[in-house]
Residue frames relative to the residue before (quaternion, step in Angstrom):
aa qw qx qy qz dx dy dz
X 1.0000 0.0000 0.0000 0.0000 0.00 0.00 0.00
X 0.4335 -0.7127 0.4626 0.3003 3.48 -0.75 1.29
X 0.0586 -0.8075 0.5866 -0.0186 3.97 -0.84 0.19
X 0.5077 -0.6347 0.3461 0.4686 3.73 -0.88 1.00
X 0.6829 0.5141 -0.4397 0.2758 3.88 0.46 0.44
X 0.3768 0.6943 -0.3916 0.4719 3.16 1.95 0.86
X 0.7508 0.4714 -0.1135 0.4486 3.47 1.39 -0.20
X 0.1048 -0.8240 0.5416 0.1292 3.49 -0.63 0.97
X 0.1579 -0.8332 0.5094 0.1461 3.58 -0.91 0.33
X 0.4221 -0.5710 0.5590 0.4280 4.20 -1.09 -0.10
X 0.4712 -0.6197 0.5566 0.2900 2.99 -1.30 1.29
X 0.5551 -0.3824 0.4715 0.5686 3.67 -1.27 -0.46
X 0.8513 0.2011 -0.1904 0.4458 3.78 0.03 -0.48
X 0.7846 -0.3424 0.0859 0.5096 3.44 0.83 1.67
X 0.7333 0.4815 -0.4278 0.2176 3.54 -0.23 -1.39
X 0.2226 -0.7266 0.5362 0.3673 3.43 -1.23 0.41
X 0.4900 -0.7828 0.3757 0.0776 3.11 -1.45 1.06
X 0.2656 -0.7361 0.5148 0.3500 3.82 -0.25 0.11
X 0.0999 -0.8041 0.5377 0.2330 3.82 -0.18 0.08
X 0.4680 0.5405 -0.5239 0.4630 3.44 1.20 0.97
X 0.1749 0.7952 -0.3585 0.4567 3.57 1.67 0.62
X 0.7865 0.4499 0.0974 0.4116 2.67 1.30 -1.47
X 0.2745 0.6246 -0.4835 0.5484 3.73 1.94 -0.15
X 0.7422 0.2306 -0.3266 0.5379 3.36 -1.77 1.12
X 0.8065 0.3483 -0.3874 0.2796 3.36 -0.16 -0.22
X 0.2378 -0.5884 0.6161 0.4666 3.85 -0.82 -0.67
X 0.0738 0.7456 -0.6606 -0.0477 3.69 -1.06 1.02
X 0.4121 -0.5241 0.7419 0.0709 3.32 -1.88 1.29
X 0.0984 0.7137 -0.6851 0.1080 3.47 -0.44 1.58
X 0.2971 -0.7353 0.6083 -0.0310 3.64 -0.82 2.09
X 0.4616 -0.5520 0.6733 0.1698 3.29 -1.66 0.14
X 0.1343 0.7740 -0.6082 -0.1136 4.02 -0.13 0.18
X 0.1340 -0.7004 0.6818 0.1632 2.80 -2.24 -0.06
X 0.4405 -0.6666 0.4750 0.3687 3.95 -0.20 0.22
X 0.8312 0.3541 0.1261 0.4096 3.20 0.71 -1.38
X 0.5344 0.4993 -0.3610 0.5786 3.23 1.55 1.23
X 0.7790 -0.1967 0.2713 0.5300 3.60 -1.83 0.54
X 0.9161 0.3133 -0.0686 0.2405 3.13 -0.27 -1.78
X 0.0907 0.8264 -0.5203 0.1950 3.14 1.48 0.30
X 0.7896 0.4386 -0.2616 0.3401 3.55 0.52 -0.91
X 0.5194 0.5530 -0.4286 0.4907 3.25 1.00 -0.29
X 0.1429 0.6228 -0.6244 0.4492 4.26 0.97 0.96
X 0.7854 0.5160 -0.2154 0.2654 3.17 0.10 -1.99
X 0.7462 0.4581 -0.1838 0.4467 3.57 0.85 -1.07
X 0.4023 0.7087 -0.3450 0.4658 3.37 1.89 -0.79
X 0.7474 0.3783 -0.1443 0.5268 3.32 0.45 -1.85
X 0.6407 0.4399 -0.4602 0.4292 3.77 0.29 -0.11
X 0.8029 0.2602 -0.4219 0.3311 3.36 0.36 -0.50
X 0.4436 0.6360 -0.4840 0.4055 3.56 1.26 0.15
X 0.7458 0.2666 -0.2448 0.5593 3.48 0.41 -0.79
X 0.4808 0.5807 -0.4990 0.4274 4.21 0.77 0.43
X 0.8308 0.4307 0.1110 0.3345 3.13 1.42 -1.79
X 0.6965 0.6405 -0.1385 0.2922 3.32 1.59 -0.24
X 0.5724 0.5629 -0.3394 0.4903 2.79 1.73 0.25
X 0.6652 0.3685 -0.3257 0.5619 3.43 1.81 -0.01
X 0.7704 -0.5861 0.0947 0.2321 3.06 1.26 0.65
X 0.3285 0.7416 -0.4435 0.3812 3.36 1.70 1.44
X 0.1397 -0.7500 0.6440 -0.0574 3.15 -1.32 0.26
X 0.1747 -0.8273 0.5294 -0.0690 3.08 -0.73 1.64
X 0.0348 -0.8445 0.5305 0.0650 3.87 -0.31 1.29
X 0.2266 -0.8444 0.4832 0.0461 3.36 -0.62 0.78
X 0.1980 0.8003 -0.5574 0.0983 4.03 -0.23 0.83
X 0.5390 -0.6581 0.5256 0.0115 2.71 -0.50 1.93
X 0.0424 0.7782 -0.5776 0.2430 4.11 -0.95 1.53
X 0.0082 -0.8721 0.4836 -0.0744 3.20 -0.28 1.49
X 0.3365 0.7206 -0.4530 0.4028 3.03 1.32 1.51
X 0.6921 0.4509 -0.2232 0.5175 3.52 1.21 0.60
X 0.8177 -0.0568 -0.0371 0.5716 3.29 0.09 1.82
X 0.5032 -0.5444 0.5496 0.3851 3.75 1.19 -0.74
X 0.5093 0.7837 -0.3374 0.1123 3.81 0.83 -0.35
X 0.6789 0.4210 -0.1431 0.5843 3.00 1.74 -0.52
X 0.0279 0.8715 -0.4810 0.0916 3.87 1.36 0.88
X 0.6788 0.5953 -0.3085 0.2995 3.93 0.36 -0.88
X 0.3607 -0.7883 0.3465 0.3582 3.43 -0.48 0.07
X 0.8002 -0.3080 0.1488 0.4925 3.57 -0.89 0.29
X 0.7111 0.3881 -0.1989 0.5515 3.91 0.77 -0.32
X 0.5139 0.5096 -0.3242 0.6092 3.48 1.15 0.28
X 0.6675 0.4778 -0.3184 0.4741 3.45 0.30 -1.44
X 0.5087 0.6223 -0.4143 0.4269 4.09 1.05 -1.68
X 0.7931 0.3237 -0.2922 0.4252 3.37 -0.28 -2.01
X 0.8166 0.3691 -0.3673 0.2491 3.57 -0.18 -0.82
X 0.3939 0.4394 -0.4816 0.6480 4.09 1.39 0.32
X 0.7898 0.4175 -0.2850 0.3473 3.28 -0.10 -0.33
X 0.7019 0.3991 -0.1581 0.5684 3.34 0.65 -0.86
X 0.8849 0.0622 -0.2127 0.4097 3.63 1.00 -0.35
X 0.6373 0.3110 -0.3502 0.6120 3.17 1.26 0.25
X 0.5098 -0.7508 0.3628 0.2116 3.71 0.21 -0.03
X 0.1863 -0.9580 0.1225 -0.1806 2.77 2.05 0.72
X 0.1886 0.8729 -0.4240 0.1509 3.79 1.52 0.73
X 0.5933 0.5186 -0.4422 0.4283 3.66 1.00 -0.73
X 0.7394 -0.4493 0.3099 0.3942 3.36 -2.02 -0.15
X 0.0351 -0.7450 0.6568 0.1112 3.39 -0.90 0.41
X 0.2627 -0.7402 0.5897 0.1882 3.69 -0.91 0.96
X 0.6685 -0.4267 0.3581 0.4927 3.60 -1.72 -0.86
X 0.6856 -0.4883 0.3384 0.4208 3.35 -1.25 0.46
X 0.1009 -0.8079 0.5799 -0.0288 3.91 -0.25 0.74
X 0.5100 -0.5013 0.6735 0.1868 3.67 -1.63 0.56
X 0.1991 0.8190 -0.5342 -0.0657 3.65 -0.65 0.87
X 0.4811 0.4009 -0.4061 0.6656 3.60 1.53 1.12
X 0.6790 0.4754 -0.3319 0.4503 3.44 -1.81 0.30
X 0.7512 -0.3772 0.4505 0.3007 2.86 -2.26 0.02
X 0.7340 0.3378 -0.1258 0.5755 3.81 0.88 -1.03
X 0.2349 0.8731 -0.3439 0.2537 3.22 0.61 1.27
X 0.1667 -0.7249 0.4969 0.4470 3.83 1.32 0.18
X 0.6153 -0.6563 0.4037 0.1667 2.71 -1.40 1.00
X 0.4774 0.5365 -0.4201 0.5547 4.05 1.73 -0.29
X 0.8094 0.1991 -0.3822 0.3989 3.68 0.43 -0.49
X 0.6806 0.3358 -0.5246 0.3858 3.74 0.55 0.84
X 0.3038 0.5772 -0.6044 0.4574 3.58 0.79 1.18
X 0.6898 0.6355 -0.1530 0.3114 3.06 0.93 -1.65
X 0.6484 0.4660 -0.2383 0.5529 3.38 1.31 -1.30
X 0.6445 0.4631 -0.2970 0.5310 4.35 1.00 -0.98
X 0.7221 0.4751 -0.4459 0.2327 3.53 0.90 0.08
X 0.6647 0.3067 -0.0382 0.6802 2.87 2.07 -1.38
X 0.0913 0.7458 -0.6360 -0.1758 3.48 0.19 0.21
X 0.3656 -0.7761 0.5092 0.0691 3.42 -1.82 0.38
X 0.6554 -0.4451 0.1020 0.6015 3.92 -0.46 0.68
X 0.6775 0.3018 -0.3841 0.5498 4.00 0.61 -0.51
X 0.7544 -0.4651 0.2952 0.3570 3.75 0.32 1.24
X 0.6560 -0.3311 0.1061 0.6700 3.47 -0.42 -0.70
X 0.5299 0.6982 -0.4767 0.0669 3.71 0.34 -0.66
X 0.2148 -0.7830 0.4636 0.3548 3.68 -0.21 -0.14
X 0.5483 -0.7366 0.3186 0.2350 3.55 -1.03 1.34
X 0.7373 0.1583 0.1071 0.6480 3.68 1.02 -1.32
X 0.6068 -0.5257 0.4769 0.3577 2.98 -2.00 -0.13
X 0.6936 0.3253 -0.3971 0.5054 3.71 -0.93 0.36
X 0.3125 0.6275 -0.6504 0.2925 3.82 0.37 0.48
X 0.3068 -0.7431 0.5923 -0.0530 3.76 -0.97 1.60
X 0.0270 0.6710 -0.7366 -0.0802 3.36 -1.17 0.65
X 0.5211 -0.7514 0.4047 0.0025 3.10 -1.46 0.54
X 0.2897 0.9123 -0.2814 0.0674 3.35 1.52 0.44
X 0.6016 -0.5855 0.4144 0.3516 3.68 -1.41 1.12
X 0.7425 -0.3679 0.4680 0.3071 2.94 -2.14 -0.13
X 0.6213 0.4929 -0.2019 0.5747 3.86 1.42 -0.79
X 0.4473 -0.7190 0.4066 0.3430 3.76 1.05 -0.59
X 0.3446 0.6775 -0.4869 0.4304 3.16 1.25 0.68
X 0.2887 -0.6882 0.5757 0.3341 4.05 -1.06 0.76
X 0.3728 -0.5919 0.6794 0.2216 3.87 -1.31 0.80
X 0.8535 -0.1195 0.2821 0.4215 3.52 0.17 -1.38
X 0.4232 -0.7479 0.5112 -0.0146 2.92 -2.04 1.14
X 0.0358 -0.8738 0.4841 -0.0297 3.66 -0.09 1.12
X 0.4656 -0.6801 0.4649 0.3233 3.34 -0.58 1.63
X 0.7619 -0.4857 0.2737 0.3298 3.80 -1.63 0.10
X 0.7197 0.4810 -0.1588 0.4749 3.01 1.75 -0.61
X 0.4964 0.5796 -0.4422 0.4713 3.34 1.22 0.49
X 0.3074 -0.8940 0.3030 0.1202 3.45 -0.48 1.40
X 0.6297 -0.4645 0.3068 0.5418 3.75 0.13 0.66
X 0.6546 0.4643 -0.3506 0.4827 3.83 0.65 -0.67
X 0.8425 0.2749 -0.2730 0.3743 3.43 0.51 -0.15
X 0.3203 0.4823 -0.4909 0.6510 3.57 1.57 0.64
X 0.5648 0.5279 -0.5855 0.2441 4.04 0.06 -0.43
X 0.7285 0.4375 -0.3448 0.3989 3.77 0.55 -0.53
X 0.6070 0.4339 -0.4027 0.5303 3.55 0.95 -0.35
X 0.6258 0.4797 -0.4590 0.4094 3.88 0.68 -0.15
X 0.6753 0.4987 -0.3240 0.4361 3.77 1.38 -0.94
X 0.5597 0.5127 -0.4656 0.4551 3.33 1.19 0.01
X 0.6280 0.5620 -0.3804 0.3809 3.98 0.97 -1.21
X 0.6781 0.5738 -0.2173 0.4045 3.21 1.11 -0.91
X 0.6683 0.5003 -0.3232 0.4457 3.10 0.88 -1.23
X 0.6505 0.6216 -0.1620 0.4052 3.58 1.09 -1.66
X 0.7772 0.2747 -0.1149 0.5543 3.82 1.03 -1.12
X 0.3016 0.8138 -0.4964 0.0181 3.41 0.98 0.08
X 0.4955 -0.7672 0.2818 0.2940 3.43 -0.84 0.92
């Protein structure tokens, strides 16, 4: 069975990652965009990482500039400006394609596990998946659900998988 530690990704500042790094943990793996509506939902991103990490969340972030153009800058841009304006501490990988033929391959697992009302495709930026402590995905949150309301389904994942 395929699991989110079957998948490796570019950090934002080159390195390749294993994202079996990531076994044991509960990770909220987001689509971003700098330069969209939801831009703000950064802020809540980073709250629940730093609400949630000592019991054992993890926020991945892969930046996708296949919606509207919103996410235009390159991979050192995208850094400073989470950083510089949202404050941005969780991971953040390289910009990536998560629809289509050139799709990294973690976000079409992602789309065959949870698929969403446009099937598997994913509609916007900030589209959330929800994944266990085992790497299995629980759940799929449209773009407009705001990090504050996924907090109670994460205190259950936690509470439920505690390590």
């Amino acid at each position: 069975m395929t699991s989110l530690a079957d998948f490796r990704a570019r950090s934002i500042d080159g390195r390749e990652v294993s994202l079996s790094d990531y076994l044991g943990q509960v990770v909220l793996v987001v689509n971003t965009a700098s330069q969209c509506g939801l831009t703000p939902q950064y802020e809540g991103l980073e709250k629940l990482y730093r609400d949630y990490a000592d019991r054992g969340l993890v926020v991945l972030g892969f930046p996708c500039d296949q919606f509207g153009h919103q996410e235009p800058g390159d991979d050192a841009s995208i850094s400073d400006f989470c950083s510089m304006n949202y404050g941005v501490s969780f991971p953040m990988f390289a910009k990536v394609e998560v629809n289509g033929d050139d799709a990294h391959p973690l976000w079409k697992w992602l789309r065959d596990e949870k698929r969403g009302i446009l099937g598997g495709a994913i509609k916007w930026n900030f589209t959330k998946f929800l994944v266990g402590r085992d790497g299995q995905v629980l759940d799929r949150y449209a773009p407009t659900t705001t990090p504050d309301k996924i907090a109670p389904d994460i205190e259950k994942v936690l509470a439920e998988q505690a390590a």
